[in-house]
PDB file of N, H, CA, C and O in Angstrom:
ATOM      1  N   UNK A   1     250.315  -3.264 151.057  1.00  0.00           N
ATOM      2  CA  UNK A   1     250.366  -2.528 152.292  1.00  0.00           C
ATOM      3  C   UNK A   1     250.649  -1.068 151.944  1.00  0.00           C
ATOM      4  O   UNK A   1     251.562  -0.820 151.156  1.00  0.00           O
ATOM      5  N   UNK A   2     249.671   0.255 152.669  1.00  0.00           N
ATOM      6  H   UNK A   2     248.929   0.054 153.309  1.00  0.00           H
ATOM      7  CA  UNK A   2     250.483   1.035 152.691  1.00  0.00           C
ATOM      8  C   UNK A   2     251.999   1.434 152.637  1.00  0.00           C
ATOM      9  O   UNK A   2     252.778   0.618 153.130  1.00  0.00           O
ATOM     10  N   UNK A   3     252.443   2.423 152.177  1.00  0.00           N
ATOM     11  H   UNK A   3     251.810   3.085 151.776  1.00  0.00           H
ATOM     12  CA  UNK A   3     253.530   2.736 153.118  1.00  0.00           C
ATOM     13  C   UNK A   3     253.731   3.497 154.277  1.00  0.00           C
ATOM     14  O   UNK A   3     254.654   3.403 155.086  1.00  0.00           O
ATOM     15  N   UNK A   4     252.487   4.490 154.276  1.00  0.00           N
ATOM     16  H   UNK A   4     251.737   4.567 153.619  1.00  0.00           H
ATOM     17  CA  UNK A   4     252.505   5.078 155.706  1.00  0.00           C
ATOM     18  C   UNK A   4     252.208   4.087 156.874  1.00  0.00           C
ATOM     19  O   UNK A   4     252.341   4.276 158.083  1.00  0.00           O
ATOM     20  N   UNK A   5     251.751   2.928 156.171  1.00  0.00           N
ATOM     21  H   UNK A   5     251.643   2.775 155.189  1.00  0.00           H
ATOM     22  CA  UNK A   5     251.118   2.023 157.210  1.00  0.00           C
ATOM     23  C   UNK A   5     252.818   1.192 157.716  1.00  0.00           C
ATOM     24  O   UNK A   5     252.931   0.806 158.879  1.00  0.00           O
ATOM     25  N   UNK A   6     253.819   1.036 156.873  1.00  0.00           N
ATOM     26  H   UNK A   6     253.727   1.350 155.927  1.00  0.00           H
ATOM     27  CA  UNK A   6     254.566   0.155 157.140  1.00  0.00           C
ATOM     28  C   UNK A   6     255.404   1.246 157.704  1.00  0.00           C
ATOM     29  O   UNK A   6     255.534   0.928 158.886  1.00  0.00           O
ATOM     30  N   UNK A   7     255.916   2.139 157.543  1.00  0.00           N
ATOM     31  H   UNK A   7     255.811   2.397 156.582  1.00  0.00           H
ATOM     32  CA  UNK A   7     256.251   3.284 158.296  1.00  0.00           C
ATOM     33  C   UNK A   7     256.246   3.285 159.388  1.00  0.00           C
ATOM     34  O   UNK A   7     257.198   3.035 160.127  1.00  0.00           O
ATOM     35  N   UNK A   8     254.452   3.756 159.871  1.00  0.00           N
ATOM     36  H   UNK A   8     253.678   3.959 159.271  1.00  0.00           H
ATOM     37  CA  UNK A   8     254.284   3.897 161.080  1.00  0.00           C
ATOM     38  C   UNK A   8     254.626   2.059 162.054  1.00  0.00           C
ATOM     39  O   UNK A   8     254.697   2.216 163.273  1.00  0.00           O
ATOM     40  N   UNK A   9     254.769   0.882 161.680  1.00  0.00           N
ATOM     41  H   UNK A   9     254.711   0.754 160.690  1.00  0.00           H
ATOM     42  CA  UNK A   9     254.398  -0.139 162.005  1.00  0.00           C
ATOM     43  C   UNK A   9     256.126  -0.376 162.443  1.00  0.00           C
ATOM     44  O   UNK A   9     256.339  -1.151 163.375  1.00  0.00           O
ATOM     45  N   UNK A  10     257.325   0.296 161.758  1.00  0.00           N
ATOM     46  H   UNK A  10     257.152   0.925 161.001  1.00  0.00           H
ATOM     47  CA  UNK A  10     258.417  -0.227 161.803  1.00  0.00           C
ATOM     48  C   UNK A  10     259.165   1.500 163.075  1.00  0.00           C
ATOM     49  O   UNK A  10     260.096   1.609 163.873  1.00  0.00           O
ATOM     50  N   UNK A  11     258.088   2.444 162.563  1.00  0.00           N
ATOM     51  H   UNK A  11     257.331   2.355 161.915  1.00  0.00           H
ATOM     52  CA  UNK A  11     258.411   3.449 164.245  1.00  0.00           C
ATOM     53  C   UNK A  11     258.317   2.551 165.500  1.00  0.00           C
ATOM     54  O   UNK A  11     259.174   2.465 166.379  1.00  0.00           O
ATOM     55  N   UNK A  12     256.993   1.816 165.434  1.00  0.00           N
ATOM     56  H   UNK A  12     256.297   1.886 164.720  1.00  0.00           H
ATOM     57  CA  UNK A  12     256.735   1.371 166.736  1.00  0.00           C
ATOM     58  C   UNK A  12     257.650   0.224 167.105  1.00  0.00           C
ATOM     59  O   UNK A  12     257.860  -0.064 168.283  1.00  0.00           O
ATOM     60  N   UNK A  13     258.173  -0.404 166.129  1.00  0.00           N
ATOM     61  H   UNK A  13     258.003  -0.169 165.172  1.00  0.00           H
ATOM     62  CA  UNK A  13     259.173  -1.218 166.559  1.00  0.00           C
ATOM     63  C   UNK A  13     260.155  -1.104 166.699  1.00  0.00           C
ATOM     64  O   UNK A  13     260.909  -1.952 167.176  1.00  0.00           O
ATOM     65  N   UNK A  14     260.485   0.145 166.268  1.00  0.00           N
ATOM     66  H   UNK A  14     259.872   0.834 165.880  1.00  0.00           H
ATOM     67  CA  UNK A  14     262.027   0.612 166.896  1.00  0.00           C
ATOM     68  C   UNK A  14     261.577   1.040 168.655  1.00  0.00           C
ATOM     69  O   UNK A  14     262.216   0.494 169.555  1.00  0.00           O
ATOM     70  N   UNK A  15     260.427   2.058 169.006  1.00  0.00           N
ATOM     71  H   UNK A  15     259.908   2.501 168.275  1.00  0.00           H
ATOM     72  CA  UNK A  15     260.135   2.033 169.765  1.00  0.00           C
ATOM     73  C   UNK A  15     260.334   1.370 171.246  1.00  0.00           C
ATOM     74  O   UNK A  15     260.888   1.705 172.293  1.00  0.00           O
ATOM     75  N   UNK A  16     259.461   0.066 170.695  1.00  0.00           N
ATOM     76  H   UNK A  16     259.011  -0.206 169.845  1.00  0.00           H
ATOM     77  CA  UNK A  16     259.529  -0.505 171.294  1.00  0.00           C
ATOM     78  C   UNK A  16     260.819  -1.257 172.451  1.00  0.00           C
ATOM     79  O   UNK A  16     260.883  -1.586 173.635  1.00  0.00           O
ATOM     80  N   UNK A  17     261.923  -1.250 170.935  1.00  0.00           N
ATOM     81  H   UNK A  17     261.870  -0.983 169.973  1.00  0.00           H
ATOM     82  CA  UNK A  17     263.356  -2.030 171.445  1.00  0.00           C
ATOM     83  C   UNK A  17     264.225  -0.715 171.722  1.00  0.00           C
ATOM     84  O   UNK A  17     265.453  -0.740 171.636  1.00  0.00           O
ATOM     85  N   UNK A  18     263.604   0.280 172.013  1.00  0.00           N
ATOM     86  H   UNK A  18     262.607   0.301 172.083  1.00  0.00           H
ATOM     87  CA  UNK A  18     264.456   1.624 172.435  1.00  0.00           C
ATOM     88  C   UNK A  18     265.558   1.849 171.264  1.00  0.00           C
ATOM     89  O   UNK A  18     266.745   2.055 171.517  1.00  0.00           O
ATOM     90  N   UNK A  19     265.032   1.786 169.980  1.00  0.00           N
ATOM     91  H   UNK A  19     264.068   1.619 169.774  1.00  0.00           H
ATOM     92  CA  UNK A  19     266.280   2.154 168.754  1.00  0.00           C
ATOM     93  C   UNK A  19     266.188   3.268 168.429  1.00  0.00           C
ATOM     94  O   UNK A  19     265.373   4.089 168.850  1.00  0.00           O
ATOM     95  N   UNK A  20     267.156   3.446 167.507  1.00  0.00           N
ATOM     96  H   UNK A  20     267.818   2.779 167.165  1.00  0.00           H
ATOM     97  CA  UNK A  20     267.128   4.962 166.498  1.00  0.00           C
ATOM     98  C   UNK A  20     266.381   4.494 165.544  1.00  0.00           C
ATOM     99  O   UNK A  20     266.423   3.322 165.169  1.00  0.00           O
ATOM    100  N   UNK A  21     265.372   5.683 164.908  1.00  0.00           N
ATOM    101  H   UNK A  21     265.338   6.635 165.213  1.00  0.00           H
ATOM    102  CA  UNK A  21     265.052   5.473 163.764  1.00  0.00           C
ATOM    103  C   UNK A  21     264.706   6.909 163.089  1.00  0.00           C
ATOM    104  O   UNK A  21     263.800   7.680 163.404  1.00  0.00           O
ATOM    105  N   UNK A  22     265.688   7.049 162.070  1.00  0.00           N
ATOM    106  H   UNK A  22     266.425   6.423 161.814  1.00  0.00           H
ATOM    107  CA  UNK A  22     265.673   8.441 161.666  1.00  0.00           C
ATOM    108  C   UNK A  22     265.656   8.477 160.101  1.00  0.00           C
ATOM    109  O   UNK A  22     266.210   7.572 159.477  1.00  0.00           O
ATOM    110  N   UNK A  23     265.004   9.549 159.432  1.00  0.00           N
ATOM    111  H   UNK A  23     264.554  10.284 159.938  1.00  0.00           H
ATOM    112  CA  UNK A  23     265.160   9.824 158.006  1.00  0.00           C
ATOM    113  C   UNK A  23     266.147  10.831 157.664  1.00  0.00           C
ATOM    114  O   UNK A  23     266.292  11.932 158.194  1.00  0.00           O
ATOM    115  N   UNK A  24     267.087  10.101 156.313  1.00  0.00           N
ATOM    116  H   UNK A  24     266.970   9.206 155.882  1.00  0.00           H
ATOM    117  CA  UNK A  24     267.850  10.271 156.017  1.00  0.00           C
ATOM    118  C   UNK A  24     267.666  10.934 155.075  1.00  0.00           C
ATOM    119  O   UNK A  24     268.629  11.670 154.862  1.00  0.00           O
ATOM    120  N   UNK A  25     266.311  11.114 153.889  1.00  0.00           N
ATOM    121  H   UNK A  25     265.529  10.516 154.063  1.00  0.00           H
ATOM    122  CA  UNK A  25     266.546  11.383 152.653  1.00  0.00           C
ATOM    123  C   UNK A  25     266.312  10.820 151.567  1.00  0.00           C
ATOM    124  O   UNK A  25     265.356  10.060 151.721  1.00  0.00           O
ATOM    125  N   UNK A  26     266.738  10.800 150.434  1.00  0.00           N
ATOM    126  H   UNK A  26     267.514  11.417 150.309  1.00  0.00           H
ATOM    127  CA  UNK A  26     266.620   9.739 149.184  1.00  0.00           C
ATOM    128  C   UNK A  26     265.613  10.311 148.331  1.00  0.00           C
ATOM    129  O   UNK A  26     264.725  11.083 148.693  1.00  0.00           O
ATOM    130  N   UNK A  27     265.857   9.793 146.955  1.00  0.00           N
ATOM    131  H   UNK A  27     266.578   9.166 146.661  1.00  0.00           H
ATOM    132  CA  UNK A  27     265.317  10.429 145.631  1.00  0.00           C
ATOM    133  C   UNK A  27     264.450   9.573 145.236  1.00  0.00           C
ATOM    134  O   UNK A  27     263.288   9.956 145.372  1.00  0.00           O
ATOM    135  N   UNK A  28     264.667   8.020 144.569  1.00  0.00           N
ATOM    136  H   UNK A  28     265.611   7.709 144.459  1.00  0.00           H
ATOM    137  CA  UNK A  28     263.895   7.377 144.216  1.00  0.00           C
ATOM    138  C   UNK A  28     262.830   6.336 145.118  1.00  0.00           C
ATOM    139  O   UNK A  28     261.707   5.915 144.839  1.00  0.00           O
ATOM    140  N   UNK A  29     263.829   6.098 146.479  1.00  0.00           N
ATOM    141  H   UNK A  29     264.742   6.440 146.705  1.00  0.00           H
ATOM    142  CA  UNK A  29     263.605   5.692 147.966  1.00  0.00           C
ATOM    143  C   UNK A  29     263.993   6.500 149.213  1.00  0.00           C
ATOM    144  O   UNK A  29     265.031   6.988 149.660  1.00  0.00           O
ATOM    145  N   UNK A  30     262.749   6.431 149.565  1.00  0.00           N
ATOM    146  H   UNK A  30     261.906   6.035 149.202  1.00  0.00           H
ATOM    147  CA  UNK A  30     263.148   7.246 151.239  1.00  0.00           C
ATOM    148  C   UNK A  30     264.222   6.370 151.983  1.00  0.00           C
ATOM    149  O   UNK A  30     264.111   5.144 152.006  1.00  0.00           O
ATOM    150  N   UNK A  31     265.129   6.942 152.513  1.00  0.00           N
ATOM    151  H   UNK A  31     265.219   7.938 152.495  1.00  0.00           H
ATOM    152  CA  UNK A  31     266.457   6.311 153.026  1.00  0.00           C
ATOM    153  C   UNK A  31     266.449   6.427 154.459  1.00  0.00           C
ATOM    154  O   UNK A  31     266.261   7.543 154.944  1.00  0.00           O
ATOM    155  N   UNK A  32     266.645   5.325 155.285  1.00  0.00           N
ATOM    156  H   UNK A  32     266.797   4.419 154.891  1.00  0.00           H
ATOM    157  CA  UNK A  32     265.844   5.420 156.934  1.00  0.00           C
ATOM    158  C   UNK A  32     267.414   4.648 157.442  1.00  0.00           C
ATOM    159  O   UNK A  32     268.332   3.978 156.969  1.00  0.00           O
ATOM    160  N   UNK A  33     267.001   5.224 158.632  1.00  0.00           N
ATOM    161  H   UNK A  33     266.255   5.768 159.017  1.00  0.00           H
ATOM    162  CA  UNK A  33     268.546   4.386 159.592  1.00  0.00           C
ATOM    163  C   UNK A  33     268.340   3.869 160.844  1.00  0.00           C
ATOM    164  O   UNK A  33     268.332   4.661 161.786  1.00  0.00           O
ATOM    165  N   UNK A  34     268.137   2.455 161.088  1.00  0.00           N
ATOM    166  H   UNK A  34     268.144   1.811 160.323  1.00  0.00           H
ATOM    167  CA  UNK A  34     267.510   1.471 162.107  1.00  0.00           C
ATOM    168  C   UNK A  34     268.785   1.370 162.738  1.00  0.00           C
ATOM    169  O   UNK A  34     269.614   0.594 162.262  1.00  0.00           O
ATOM    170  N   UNK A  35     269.080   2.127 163.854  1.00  0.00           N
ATOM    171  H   UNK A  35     268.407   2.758 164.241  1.00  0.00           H
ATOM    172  CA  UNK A  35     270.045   1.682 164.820  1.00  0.00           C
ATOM    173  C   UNK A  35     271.492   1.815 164.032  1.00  0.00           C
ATOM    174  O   UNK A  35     272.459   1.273 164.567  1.00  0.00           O
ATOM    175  N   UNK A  36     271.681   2.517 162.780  1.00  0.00           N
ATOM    176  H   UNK A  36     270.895   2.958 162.345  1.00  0.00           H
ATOM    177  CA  UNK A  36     272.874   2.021 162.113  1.00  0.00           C
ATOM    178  C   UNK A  36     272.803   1.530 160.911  1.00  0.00           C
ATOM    179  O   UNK A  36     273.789   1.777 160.218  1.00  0.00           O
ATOM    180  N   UNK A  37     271.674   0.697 160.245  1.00  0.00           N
ATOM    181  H   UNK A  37     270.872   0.496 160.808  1.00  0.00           H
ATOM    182  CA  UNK A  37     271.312  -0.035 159.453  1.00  0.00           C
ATOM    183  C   UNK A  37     270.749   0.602 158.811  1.00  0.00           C
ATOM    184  O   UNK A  37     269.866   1.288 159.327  1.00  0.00           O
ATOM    185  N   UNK A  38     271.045   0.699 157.044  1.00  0.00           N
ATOM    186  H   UNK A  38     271.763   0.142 156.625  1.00  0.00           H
ATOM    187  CA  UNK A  38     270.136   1.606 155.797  1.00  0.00           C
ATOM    188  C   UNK A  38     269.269   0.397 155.910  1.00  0.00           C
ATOM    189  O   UNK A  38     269.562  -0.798 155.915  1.00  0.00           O
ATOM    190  N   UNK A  39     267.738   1.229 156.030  1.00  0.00           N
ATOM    191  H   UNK A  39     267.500   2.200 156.026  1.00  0.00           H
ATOM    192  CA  UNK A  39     266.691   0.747 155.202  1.00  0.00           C
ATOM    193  C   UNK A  39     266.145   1.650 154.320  1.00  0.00           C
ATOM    194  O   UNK A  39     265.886   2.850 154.414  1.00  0.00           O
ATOM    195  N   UNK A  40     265.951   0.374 152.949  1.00  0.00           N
ATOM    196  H   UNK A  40     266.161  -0.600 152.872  1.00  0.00           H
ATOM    197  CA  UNK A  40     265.344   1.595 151.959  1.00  0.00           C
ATOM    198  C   UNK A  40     263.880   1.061 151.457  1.00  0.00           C
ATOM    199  O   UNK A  40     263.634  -0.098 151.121  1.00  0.00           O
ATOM    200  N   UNK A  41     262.754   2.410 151.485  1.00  0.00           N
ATOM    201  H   UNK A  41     262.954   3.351 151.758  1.00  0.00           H
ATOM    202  CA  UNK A  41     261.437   2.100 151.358  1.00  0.00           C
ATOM    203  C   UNK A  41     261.046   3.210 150.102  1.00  0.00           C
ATOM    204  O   UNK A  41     261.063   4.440 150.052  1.00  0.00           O
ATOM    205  N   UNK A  42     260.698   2.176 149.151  1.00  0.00           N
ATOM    206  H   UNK A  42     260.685   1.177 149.191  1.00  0.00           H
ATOM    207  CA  UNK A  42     260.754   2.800 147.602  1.00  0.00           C
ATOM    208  C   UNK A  42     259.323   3.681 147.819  1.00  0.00           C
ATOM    209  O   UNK A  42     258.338   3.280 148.438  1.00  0.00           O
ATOM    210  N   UNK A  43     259.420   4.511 147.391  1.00  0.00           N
ATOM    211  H   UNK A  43     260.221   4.836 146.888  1.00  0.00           H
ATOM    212  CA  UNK A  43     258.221   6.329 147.183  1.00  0.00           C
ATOM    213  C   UNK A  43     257.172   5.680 146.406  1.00  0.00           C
ATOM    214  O   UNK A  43     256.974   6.207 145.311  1.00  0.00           O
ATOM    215  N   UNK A  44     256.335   4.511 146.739  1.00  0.00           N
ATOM    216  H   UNK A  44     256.496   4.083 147.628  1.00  0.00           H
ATOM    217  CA  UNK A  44     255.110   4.223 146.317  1.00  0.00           C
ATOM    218  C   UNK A  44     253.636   4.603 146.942  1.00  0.00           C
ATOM    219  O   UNK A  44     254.207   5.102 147.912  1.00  0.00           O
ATOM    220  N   UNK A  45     252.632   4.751 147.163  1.00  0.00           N
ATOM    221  H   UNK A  45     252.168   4.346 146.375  1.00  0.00           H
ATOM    222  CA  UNK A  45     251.823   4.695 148.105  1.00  0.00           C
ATOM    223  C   UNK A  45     251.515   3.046 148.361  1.00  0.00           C
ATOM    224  O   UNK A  45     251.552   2.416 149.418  1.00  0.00           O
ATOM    225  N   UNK A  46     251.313   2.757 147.485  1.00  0.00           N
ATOM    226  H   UNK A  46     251.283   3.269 146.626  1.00  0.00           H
ATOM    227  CA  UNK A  46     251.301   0.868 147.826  1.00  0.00           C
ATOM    228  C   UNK A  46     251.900   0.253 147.910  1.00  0.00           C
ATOM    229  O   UNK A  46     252.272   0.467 146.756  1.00  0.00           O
ATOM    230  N   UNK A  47     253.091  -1.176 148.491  1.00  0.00           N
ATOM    231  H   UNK A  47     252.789  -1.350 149.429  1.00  0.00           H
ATOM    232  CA  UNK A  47     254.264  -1.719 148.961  1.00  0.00           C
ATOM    233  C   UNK A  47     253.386  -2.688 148.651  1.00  0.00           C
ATOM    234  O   UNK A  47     252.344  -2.746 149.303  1.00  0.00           O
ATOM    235  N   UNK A  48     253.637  -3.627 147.604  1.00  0.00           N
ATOM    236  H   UNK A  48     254.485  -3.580 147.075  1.00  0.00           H
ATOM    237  CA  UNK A  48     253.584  -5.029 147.410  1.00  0.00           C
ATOM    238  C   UNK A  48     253.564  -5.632 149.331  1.00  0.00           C
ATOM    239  O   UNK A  48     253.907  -4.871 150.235  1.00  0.00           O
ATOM    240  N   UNK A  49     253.136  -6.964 149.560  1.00  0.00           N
ATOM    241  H   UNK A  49     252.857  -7.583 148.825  1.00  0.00           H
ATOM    242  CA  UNK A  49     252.887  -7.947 150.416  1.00  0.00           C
ATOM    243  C   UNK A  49     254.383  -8.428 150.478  1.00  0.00           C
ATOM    244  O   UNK A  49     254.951  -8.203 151.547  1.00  0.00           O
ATOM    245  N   UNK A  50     254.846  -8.831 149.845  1.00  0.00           N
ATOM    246  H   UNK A  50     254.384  -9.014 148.977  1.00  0.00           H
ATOM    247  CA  UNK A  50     256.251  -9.770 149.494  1.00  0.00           C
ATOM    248  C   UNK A  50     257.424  -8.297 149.577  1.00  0.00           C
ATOM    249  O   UNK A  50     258.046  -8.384 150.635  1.00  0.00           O
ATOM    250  N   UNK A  51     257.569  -7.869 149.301  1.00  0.00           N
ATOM    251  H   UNK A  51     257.064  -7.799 148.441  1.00  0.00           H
ATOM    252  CA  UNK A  51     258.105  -6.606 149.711  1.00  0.00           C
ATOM    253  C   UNK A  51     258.401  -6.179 150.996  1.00  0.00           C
ATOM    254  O   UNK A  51     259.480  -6.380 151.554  1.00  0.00           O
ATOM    255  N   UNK A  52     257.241  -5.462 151.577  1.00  0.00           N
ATOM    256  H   UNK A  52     256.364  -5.299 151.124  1.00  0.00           H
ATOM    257  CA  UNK A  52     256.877  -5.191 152.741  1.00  0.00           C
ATOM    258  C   UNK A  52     257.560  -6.170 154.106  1.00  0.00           C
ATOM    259  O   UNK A  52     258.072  -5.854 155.180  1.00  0.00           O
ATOM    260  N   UNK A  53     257.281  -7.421 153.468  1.00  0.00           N
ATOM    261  H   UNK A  53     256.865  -7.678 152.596  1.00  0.00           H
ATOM    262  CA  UNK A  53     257.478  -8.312 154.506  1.00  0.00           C
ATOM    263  C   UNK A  53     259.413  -8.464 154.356  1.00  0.00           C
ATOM    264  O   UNK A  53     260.063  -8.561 155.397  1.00  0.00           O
ATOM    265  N   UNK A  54     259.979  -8.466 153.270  1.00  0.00           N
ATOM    266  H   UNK A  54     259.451  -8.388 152.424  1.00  0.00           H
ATOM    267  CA  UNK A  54     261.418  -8.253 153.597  1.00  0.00           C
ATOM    268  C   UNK A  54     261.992  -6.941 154.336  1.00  0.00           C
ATOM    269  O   UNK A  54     263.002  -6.937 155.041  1.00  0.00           O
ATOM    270  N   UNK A  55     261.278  -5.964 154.089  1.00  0.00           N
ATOM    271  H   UNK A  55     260.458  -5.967 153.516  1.00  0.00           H
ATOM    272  CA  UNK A  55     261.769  -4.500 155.081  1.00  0.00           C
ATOM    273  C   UNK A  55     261.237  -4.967 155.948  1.00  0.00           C
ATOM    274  O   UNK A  55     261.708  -4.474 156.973  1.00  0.00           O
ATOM    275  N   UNK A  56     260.413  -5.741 156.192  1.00  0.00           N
ATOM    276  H   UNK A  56     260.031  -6.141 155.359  1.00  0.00           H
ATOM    277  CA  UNK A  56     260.130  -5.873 157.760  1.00  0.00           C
ATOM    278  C   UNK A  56     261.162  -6.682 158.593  1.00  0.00           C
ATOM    279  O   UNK A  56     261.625  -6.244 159.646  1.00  0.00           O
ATOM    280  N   UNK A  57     261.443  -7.694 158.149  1.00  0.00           N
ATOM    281  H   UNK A  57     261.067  -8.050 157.294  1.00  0.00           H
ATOM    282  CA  UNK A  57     262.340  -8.181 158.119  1.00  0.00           C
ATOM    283  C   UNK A  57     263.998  -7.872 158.309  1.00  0.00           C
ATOM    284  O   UNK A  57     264.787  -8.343 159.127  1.00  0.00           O
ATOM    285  N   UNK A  58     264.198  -6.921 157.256  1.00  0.00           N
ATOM    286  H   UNK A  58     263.557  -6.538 156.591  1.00  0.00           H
ATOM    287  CA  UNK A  58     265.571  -6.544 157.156  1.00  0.00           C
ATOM    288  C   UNK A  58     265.739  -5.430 158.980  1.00  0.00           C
ATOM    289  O   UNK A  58     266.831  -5.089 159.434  1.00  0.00           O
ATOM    290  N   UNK A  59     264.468  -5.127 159.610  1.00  0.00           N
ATOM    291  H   UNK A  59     263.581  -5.404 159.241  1.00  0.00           H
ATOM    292  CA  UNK A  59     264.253  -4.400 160.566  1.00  0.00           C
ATOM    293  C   UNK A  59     264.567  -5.566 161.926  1.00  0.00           C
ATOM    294  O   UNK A  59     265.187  -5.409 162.978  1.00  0.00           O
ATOM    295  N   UNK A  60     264.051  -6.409 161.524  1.00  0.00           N
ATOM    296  H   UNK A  60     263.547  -6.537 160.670  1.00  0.00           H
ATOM    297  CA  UNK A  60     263.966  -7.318 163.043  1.00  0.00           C
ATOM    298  C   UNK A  60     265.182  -7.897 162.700  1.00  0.00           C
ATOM    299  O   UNK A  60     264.986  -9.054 163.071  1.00  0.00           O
ATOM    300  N   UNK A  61     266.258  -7.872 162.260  1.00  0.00           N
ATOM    301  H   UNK A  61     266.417  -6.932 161.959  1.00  0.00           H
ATOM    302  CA  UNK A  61     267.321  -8.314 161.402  1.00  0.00           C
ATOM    303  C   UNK A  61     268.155  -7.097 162.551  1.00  0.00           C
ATOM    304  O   UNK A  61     268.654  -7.303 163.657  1.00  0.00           O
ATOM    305  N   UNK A  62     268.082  -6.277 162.038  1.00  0.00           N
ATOM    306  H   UNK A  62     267.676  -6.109 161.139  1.00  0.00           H
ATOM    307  CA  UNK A  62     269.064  -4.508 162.595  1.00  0.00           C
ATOM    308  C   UNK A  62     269.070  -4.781 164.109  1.00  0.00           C
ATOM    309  O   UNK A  62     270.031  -4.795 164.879  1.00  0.00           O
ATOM    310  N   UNK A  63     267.540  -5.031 164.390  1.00  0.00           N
ATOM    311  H   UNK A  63     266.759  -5.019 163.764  1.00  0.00           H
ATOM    312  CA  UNK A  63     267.562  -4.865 166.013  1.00  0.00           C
ATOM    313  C   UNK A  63     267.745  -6.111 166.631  1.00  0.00           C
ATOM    314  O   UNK A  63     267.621  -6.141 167.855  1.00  0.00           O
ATOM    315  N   UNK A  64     268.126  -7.563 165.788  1.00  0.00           N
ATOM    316  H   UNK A  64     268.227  -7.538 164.794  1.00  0.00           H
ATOM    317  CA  UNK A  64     268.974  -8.523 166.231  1.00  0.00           C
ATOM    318  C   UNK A  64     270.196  -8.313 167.008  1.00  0.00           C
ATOM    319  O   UNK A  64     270.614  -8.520 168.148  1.00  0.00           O
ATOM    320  N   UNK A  65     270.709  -7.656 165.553  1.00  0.00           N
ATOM    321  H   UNK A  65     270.370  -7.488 164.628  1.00  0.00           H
ATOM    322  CA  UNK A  65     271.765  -7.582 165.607  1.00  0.00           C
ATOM    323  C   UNK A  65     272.527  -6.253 167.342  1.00  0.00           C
ATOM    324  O   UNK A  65     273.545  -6.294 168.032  1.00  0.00           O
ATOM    325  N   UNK A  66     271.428  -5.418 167.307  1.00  0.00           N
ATOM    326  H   UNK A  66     270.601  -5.385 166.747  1.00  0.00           H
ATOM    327  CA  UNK A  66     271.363  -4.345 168.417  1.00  0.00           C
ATOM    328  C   UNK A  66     271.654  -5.363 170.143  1.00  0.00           C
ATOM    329  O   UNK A  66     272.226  -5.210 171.222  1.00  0.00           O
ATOM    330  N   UNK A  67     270.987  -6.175 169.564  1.00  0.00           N
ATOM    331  H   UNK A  67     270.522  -6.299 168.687  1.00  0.00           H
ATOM    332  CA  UNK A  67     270.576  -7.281 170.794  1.00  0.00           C
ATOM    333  C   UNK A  67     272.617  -7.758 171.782  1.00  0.00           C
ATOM    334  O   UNK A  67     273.279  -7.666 172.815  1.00  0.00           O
ATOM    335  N   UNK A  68     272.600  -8.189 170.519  1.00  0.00           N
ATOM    336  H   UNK A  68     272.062  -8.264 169.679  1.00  0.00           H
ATOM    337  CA  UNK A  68     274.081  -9.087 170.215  1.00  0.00           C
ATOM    338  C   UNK A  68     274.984  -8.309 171.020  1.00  0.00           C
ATOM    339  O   UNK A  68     276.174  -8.616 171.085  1.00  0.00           O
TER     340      UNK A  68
END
């Protein structure tokens, strides 16, 4: 998967659930903040499948928890 693609795919899902989603920064990984929650998305242009799908994850995870 891209990463601009998983990027743009995890904006719209903050979006969607009315979250924060802001960049923080980072050297070896761009450092992002889901409602509170570090997510980190390593400076590749390509994101492995198996990868991808745990940040996706660790996202619907944050805005669980938002739910609660």
């Amino acid at each position: 998967m891209k990463k601009a693609d998983l990027e743009k795919r995890i904006k719209a899902l903050a979006r969607s659930h009315a979250a924060e989603w802001s960049y923080l920064g980072g050297t070896k990984h761009d450092k992002y903040s889901l409602n509170g929650t570090i997510i980190m998305i390593p400076r590749h242009r390509e994101i492995g499948e198996s990868l991808a799908a745990k940040i996706l994850k660790d996202c619907y995870r944050a805005l669980d928890d938002m739910d609660d």
